[in-house]
C-alpha positions as CSV (number, residue, x, y, z in Angstrom):
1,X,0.0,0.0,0.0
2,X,2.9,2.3,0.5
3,X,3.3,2.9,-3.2
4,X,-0.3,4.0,-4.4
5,X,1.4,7.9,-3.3
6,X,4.3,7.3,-6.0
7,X,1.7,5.8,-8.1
8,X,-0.5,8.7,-8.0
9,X,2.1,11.2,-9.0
10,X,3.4,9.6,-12.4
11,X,-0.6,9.4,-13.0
12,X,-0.9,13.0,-12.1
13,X,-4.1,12.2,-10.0
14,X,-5.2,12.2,-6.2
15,X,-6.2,8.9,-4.6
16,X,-9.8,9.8,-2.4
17,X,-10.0,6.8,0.0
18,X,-13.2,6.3,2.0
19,X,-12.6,6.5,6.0
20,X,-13.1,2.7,6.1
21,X,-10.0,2.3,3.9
22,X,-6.7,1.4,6.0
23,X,-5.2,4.3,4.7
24,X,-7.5,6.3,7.0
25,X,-6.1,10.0,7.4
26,X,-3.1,10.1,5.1
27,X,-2.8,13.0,3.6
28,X,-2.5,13.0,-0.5
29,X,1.3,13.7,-1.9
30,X,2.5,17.6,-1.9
31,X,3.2,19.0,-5.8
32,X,6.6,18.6,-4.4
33,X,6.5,15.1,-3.6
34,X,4.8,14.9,-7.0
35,X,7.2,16.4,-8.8
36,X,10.2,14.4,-6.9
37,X,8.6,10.9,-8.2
38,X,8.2,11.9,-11.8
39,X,10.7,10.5,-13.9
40,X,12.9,13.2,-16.2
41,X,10.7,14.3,-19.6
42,X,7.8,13.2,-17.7
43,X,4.7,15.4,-18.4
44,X,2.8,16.3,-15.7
45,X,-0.7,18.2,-16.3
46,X,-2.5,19.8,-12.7
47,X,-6.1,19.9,-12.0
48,X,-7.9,22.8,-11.9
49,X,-7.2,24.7,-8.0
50,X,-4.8,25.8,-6.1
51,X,-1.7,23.4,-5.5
52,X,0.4,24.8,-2.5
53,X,4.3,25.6,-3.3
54,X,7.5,26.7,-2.7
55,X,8.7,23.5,-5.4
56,X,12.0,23.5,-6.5
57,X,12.6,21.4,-10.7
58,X,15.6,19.5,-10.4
59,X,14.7,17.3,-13.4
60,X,13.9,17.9,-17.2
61,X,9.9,17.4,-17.3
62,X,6.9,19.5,-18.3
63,X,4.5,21.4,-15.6
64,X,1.1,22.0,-17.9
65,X,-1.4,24.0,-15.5
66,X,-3.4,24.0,-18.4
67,X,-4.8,27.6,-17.8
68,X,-6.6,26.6,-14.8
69,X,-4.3,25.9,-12.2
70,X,-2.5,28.2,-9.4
71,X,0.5,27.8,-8.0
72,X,1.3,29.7,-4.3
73,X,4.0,30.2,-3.0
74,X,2.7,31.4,0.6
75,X,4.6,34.0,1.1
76,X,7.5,31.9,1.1
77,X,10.9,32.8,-1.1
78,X,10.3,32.3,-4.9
79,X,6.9,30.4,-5.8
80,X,8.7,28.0,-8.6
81,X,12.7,27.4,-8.6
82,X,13.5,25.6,-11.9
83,X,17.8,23.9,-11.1
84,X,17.8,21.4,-14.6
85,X,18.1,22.0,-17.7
86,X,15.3,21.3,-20.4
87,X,12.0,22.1,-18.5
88,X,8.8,23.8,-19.9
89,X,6.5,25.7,-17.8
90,X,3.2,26.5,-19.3
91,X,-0.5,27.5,-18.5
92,X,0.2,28.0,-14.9
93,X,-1.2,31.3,-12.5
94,X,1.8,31.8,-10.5
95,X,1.0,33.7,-7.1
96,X,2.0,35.0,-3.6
97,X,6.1,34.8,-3.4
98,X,8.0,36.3,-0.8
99,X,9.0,40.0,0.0
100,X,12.6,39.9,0.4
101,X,15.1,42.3,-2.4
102,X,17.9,40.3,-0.6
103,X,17.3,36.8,-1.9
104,X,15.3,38.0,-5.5
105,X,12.1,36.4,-4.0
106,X,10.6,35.8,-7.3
107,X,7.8,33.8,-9.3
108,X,9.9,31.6,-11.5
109,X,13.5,31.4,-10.4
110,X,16.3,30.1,-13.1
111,X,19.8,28.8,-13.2
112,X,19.8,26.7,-15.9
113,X,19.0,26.8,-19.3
114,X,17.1,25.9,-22.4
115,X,13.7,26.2,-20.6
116,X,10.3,27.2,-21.6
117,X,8.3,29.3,-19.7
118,X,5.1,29.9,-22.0
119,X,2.2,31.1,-21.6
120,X,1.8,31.6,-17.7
121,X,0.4,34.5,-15.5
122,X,2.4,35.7,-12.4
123,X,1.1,38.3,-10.1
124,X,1.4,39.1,-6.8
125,X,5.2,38.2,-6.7
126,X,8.0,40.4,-5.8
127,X,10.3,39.6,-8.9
128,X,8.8,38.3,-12.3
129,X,10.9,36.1,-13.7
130,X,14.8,35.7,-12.5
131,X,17.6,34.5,-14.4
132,X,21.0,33.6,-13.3
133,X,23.4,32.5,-15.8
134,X,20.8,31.0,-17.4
135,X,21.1,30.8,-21.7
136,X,18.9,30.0,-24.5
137,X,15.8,30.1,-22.6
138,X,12.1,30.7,-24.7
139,X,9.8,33.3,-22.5
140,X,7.2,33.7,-24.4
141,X,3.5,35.0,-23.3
142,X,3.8,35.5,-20.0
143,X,1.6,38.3,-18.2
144,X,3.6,39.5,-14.9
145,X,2.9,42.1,-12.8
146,X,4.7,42.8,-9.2
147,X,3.4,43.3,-5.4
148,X,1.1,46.2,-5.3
149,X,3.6,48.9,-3.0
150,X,5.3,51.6,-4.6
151,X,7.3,51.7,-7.5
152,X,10.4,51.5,-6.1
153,X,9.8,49.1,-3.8
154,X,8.6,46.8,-6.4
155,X,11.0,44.2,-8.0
156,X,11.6,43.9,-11.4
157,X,9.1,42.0,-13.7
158,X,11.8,40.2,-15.6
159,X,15.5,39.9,-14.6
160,X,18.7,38.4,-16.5
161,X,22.2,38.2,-15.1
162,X,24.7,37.3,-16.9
163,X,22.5,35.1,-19.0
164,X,22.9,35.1,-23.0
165,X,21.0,33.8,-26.1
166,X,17.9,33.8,-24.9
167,X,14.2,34.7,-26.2
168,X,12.0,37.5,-24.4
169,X,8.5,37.6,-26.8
170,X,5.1,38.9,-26.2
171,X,5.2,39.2,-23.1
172,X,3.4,41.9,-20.9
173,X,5.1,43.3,-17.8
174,X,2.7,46.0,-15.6
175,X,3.0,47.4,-12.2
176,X,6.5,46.1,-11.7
177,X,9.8,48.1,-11.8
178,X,11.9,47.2,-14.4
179,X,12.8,44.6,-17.1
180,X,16.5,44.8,-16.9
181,X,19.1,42.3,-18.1
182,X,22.7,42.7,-16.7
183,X,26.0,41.6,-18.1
184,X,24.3,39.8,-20.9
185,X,24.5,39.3,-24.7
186,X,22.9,37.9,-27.8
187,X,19.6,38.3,-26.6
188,X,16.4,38.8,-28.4
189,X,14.0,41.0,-26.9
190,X,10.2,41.3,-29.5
191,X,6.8,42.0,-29.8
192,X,6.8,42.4,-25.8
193,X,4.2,45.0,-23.9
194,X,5.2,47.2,-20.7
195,X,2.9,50.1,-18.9
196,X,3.3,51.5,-15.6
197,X,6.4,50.5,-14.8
198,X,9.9,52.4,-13.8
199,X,11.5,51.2,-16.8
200,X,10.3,49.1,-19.2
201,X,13.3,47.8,-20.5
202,X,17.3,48.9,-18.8
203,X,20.2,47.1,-19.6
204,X,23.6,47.8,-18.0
205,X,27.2,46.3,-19.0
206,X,25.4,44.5,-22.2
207,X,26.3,44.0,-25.7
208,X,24.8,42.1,-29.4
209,X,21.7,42.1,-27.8
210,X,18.3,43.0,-30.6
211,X,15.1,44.9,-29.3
212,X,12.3,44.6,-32.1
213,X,8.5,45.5,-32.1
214,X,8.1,46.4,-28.6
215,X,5.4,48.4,-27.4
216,X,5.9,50.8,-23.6
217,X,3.5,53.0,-22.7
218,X,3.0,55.2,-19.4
219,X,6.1,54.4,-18.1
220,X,9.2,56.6,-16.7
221,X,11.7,55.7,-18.9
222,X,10.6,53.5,-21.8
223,X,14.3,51.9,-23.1
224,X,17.6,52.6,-21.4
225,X,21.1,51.6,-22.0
226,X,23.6,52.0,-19.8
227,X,27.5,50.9,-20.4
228,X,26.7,48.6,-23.4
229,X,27.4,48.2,-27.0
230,X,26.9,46.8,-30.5
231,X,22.9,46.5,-30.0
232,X,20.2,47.4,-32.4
233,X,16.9,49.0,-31.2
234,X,14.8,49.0,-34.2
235,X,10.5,49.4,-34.3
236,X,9.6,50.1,-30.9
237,X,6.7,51.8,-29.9
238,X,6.9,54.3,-27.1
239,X,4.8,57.0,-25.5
240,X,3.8,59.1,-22.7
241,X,7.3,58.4,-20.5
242,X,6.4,60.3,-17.8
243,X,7.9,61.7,-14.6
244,X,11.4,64.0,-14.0
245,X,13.4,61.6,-16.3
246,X,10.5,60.8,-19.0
247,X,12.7,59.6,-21.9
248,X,11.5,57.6,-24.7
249,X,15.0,56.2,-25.0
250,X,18.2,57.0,-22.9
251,X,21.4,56.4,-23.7
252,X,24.4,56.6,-21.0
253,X,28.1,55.5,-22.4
254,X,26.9,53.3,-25.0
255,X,29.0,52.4,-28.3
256,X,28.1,51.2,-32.2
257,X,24.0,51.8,-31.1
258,X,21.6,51.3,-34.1
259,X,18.6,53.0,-33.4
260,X,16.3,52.2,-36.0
261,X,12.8,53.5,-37.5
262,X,11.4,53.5,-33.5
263,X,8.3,55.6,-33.0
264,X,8.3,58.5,-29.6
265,X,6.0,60.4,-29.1
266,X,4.3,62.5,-26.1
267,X,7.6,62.0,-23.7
268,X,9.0,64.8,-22.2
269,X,12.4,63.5,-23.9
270,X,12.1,61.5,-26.9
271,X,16.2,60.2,-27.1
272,X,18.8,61.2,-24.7
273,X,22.3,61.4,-25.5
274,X,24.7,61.2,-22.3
275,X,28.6,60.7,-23.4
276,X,27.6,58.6,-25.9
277,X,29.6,57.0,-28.1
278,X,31.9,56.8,-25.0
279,X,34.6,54.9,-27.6
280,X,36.1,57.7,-29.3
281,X,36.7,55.3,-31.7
282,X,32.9,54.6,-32.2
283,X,29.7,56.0,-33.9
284,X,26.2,56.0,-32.9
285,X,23.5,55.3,-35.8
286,X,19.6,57.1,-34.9
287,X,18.0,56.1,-38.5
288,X,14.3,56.8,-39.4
289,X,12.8,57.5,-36.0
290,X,9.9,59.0,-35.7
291,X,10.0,62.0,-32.5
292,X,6.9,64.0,-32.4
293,X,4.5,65.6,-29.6
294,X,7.5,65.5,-27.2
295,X,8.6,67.9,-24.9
296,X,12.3,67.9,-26.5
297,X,13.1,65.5,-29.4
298,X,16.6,64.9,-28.7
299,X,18.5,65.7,-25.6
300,X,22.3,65.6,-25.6
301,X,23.6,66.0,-22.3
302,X,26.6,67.9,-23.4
303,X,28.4,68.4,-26.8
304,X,28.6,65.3,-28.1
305,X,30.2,64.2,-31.4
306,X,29.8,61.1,-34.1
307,X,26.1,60.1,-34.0
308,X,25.0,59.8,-36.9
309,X,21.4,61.4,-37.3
310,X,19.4,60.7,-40.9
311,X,16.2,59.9,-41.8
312,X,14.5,61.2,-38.8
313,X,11.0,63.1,-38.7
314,X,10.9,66.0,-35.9
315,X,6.8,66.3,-35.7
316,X,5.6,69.5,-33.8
317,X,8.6,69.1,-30.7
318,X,8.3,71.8,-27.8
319,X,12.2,71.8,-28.9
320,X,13.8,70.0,-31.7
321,X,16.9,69.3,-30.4
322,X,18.1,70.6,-27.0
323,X,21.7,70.6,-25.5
324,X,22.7,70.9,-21.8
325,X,25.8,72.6,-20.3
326,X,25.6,75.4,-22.5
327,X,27.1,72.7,-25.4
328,X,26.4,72.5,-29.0
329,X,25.5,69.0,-31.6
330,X,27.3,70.4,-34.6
331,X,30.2,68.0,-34.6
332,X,27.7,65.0,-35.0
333,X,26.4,64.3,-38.5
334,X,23.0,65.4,-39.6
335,X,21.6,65.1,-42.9
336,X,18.2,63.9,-44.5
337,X,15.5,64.6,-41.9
338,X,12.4,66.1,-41.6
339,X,11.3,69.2,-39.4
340,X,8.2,70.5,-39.1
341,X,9.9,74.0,-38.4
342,X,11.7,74.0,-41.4
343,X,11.7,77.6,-43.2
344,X,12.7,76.9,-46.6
345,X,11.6,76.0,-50.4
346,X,11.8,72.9,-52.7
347,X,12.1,74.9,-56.3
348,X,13.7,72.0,-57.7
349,X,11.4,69.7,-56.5
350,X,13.9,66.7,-55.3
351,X,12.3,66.4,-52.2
352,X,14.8,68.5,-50.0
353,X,14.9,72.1,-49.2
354,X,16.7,74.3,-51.2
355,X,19.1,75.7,-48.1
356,X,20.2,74.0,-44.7
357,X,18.0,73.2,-41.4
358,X,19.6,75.4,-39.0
359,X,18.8,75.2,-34.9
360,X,20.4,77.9,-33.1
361,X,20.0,79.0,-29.1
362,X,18.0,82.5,-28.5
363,X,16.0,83.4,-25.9
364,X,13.7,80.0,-25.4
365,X,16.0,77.9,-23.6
366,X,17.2,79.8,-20.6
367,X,15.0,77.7,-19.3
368,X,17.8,75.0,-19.6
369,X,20.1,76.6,-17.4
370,X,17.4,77.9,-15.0
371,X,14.5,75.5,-14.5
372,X,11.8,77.9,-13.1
373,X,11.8,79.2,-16.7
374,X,10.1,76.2,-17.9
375,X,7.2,77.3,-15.8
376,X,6.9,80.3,-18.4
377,X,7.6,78.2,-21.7
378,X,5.4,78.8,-24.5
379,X,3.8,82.0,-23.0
380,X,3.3,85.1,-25.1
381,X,5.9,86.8,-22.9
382,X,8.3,84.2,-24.1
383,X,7.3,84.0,-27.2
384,X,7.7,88.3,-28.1
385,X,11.3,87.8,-26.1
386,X,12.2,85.0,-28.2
387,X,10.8,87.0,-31.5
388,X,12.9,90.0,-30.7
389,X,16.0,88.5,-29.5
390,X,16.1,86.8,-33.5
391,X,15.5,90.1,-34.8
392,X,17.9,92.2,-33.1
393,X,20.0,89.7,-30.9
394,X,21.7,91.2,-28.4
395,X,24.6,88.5,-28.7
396,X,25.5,86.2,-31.1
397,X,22.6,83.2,-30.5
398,X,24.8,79.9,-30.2
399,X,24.1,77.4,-33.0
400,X,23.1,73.8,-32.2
401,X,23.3,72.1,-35.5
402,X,23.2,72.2,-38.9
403,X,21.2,69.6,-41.5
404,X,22.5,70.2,-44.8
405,X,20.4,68.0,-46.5
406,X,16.8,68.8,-44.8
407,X,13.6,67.1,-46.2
408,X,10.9,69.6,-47.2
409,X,7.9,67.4,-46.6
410,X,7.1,64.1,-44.3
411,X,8.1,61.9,-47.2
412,X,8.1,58.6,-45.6
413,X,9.2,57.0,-49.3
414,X,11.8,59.1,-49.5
415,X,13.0,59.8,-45.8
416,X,13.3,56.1,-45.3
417,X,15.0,54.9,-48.5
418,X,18.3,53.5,-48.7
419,X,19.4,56.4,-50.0
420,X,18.3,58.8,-47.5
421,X,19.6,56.3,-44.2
422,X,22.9,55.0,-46.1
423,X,26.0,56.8,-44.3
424,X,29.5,54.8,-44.9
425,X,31.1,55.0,-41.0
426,X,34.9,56.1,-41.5
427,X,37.6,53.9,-40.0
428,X,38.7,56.2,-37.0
429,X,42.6,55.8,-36.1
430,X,44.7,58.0,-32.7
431,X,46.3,60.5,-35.5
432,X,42.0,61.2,-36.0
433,X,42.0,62.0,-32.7
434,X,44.8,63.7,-32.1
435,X,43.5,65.9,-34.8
436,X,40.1,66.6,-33.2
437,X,41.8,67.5,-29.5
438,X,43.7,70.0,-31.5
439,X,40.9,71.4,-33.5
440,X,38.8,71.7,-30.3
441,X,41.4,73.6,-28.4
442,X,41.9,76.0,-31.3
443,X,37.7,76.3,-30.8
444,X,38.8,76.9,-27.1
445,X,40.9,79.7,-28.0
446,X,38.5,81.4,-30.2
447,X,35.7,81.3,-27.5
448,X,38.0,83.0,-25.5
């Protein structure tokens, strides 16, 4: 009689004895004893309810909850903890882990890889989903959301240290803090859904990694990199980043950056630009973005040089392009984009206007320097100063970029051709830069 318990865990089922039976007042097996008897690439489908956790996978096998069971973790350290190699998680509501930063208390903890995690809804669970050093994973449509206490207290909805190759698709990440992958490459991140979060997506110390399709809305920040390098952002989705950092995307000592044809709008910054490329050696690509209805279309932080800007539309932008510190963006290269404050002509009719774009500082951004200005942006006080000062400038107004090549309508054909995007990146060498130090004290010694 001592086996029916092992039996009834390869058959998935509970044994219901009558209080007659001999057996009398043993309780059925845990999910973790369960789980301990199956053998490895066993498949193991729950019944409808609530099935009581913390369980730890230690063997390749498939959990199916089939959409109708819950797994809790009662407040007790991450709800699932997956330690092999090979397993698939599917169909499973995923609830109620515990509340400690310290130990990543999470709904599905990983070290290991090539899992499967499809399919499930996690709520009410400090972290999301954690990775450590775990590669080539699939997580694929998953809803997660965090503990409901404030944002900062929240963990992040999906987490990846030091963990490379793996899939992040259509997943939808709410009411958590970030989805941030550390120290990671080669990772694919598409088609994925984040609102009211801190960020939607941060990496730090990354590289190779591809962000595709993505959709972030009502966020803080919607995509940030920090430290990392050789990753293409390309067809994202972002409004209404809110909130005293509200970028669409940041950027913070990044190198060789494609950011590619993604759509901002409604963010009080649509890209910042901080030190970035950090490489000297390196360029920056922004390509056929789409900035419009923000509160500043691009932000550098300082002057910054070789980013390479074509292709992109500049819709209706409080500010175009805004530069901190008193800096200027004339040593990156512009060319090709639309602005809907262009003044100019198209007599020959090839598209572009006949003379240069041309953004220069007057009167409207002293708010830059002194905050409590912005209170009085866009006010008809403002606006006559502004008007005069480019009439009869008192001093000579300090000149942010120039686009040689500006479109004169929102041509999508034509701003997003290969033509229009193609730019060959020089090979850069020391003697290049030795050149550009002395060109910029020379600039040095004419300011002065």
């Amino acid at each position: 009689m001592r086996i029916l318990p092992t039996i009834s865990a390869f058959l998935g089922l509970w044994i219901v004895l009558p209080a007659s039976s001999p057996l009398w007042g043993v309780a059925p097996p845990s999910l973790q004893q369960r789980i301990d008897a199956l053998p490895a690439g066993f498949t193991l489908k729950l019944e409808p309810g609530i099935h009581r956790g913390p369980i730890v996978i230690e063997k390749a096998l498939v959990l199916d909850g089939q959409g109708e069971a819950v797994i809790d973790g009662l407040g007790k350290g991450s709800v699932i903890s997956i330690r092999a190699d090979g397993v698939t998680l599917r169909g499973l509501s995923i609830i109620h882990s515990g509340s400690s930063h310290d130990s990543i208390d999470s709904g599905i903890s990983v070290k290991s890889s090539r899992n499967i995690i499809r399919d499930n809804i996690i709520r009410d669970t400090l972290f999301g989903i954690d990775l450590w050093e775990s590669h080539e994973n699939v997580i694929e449509g998953n809803e997660i959301s965090s503990k409901p206490v404030e944002l900062g207290m929240r963990g992040d909805g999906i987490r990846a240290w030091a963990s490379n190759g793996n899939l992040f698709r259509k997943n939808q990440i709410h009411d958590s803090r970030d989805m941030i992958v550390w120290y990671s490459y080669n990772n694919r991140i598409e088609d994925n859904q984040g609102w009211n979060n801190r960020y939607s997506l941060h990496f730090m110390y990354t590289g190779a990694n591809t962000v595709r399709g993505n959709r972030y809305w009502d966020n803080m920040v919607g995509i940030f990199l920090m430290y990392s390098k050789d990753s293409l952002i390309e067809a994202n989705h972002i409004r209404h980043s809110i909130g005293p950092s509200g970028m669409g995307i940041g950027m913070k000592e990044v190198d060789n950056m494609r950011i590619l044809k993604n759509t901002i709008v409604y963010c009080n910054s649509g890209i910042y630009l901080d030190q970035s490329p950090h490489d000297p050696l390196t360029f920056n690509l922004l390509l056929g973005n789409t900035l419009a209805f923000n509160v500043q279309g691009l932000v550098f932080h300082s002057s910054l040089k070789q980013n390479v800007i074509k292709g992109n539309a500049m819709l209706a932008n409080l500010e175009p392009v805004a530069v901190h510190a008193k800096g200027s963006a004339v040593k990156n290269h512009w060319e090709g984009n639309f602005w809907s404050d262009y003044e100019g002509f198209d007599r020959d009719r090839n598209g572009y206007g006949d003379r240069s774009y041309q953004s220069r500082v007057y009167f409207e951004q002293l708010w830059m320097n002194d905050p409590w200005m912005k209170f009085f942006y866009g006010s008809p006080v403002i606006s006559m100063l502004n008007l005069l000062a480019k009439i009869a400038p008192i001093s000579k107004p300090r000149l942010l970029l120039t686009d040689p090549q500006p479109l004169f309508e929102k041509n999508e054909s034509l701003r997003l051709s290969e033509t229009n995007l193609a730019f060959e990146i020089p090979e850069l060498d020391e003697e290049d830069l030795e050149d550009e130090e002395d060109w910029e004290e020379e600039d040095a010694q004419d300011e002065a």
